[in-house]
PLY file of the C-alpha trace (Angstrom):
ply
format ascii 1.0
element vertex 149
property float x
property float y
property float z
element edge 148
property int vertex1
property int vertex2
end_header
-77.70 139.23 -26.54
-75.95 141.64 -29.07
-74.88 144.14 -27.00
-73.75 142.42 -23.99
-70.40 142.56 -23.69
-68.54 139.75 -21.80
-66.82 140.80 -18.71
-62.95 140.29 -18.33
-62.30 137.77 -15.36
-60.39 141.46 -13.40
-64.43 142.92 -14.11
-66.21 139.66 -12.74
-63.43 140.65 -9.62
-64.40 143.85 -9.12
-67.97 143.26 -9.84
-68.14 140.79 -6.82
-65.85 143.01 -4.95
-67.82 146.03 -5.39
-71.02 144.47 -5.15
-69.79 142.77 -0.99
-68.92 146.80 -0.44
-72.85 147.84 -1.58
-74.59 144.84 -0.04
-72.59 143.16 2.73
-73.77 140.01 3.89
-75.49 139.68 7.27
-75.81 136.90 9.97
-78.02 138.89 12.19
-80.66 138.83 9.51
-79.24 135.30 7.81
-78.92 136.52 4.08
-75.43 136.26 1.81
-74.16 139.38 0.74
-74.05 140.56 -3.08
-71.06 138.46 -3.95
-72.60 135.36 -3.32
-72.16 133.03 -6.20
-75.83 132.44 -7.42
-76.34 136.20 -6.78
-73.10 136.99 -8.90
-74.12 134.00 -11.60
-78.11 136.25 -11.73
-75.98 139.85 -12.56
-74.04 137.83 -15.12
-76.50 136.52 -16.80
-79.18 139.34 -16.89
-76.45 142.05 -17.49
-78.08 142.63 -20.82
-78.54 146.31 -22.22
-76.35 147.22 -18.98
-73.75 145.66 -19.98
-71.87 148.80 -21.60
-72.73 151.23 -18.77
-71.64 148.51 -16.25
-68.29 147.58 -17.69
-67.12 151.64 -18.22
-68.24 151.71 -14.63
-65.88 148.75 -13.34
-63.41 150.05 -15.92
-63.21 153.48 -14.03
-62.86 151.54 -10.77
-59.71 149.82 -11.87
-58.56 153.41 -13.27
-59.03 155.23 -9.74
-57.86 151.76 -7.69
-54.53 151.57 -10.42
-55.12 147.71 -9.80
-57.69 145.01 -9.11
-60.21 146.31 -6.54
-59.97 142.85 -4.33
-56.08 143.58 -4.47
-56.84 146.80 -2.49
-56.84 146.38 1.61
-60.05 147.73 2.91
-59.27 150.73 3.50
-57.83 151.63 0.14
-60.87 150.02 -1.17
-63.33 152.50 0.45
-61.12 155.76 -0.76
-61.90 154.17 -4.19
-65.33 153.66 -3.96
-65.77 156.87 -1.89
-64.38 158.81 -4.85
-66.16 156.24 -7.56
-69.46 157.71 -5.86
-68.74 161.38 -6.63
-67.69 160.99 -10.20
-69.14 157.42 -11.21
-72.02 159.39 -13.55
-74.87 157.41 -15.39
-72.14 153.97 -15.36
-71.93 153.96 -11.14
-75.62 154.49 -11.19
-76.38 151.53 -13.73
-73.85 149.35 -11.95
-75.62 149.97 -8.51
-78.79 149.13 -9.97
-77.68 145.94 -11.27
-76.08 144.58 -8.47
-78.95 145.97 -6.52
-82.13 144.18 -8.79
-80.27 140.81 -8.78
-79.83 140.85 -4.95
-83.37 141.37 -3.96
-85.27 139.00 -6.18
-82.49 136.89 -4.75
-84.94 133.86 -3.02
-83.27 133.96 0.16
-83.08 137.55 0.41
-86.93 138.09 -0.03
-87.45 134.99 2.41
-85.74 137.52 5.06
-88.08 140.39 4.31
-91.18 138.20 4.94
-91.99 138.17 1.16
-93.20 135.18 -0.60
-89.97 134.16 -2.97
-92.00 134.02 -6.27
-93.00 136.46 -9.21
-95.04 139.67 -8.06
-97.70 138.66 -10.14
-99.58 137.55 -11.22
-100.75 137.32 -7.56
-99.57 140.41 -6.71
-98.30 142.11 -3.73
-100.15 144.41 -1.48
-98.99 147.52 0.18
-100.04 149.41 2.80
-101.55 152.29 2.27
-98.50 155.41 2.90
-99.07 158.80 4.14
-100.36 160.89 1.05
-99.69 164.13 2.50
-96.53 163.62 2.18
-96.58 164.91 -1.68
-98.14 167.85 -0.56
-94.99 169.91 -0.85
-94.47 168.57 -4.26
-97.98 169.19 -5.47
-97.47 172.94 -4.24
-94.62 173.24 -6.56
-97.66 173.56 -9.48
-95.44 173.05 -13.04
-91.89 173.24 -11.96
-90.57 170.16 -14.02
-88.25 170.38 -17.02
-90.31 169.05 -20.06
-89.11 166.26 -21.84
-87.99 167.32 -25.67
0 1
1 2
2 3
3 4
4 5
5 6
6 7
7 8
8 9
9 10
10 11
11 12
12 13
13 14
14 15
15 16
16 17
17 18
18 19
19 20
20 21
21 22
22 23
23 24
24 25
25 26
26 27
27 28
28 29
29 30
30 31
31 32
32 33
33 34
34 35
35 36
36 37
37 38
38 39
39 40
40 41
41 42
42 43
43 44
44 45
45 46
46 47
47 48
48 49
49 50
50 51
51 52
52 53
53 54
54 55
55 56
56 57
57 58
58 59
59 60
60 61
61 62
62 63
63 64
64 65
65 66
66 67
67 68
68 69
69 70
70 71
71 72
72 73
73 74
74 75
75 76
76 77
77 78
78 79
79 80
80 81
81 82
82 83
83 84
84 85
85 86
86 87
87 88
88 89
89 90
90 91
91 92
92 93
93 94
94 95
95 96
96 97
97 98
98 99
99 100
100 101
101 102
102 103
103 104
104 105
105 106
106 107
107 108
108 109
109 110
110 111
111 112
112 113
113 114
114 115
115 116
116 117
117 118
118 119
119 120
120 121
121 122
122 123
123 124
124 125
125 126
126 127
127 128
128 129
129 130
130 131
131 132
132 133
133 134
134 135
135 136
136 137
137 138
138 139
139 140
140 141
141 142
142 143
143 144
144 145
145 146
146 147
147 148
């Protein structure tokens, strides 16, 4: 892919360091967190258009930490990503995403929520009808969004 950039082995790190901090793993519910290796191997490997936006994002982590991320004890760690959170912009959001979409089409992972580990279609998977009222406010609010240009 041409504009995936290759991550140094201080972003693959903090990429599996950060990505233990978002998704822990659990034994209650039996499911690795999102530093497991075939979950790491899956961000990787699909990192893609991301790629940019996710390496300025680990970039600025190792700027605010002043070192490797899994250098920092835990509670150092958490300062960092606590202030990573308020200033981490479009790259924190695209790096949360990532590590997010790899670790729930993760087979093991949907195993745990009940769901069939396959491709949503082209079966498909049903869901249960929600509470439509609920947009009611948002209805109400008639025209109020900004208009694309």
């Amino acid at each position: 892919m041409a504009d995936q950039l290759p991550l140094t082995p201080r972003q693959r790190d903090d990429l599996r360091t950060i990505a233990a901090m978002i998704v822990p793993a659990s034994n209650e519910y039996k499911v690795p967190g999102a530093d497991d290796p075939a979950i790491q191997a899956d961000m990787l490997a699909t990192l893609g258009r991301d790629s940019k936006l996710v390496v300025a994002a680990l970039d600025h982590l190792a700027r605010l930490a002043g070192q490797p991320l899994a250098k920092l004890d835990a509670a150092r760690r958490d300062a960092v990503a606590h202030e990573f959170r308020k200033h981490g912009g479009a790259a924190g959001d695209t790096l949360v995403r990532v590590v997010l979409q790899c670790y729930y089409r993760d087979d093991r992972v949907l195993g745990s929520l009940g769901l069939e580990p396959r491709a949503p279609f082209p079966k498909g998977h049903v869901l249960p009808d929600g509470d439509w009222s609920l947009l009611e406010p948002v209805k109400a609010r008639g025209g109020t969004l900004r208009r694309a240009p």
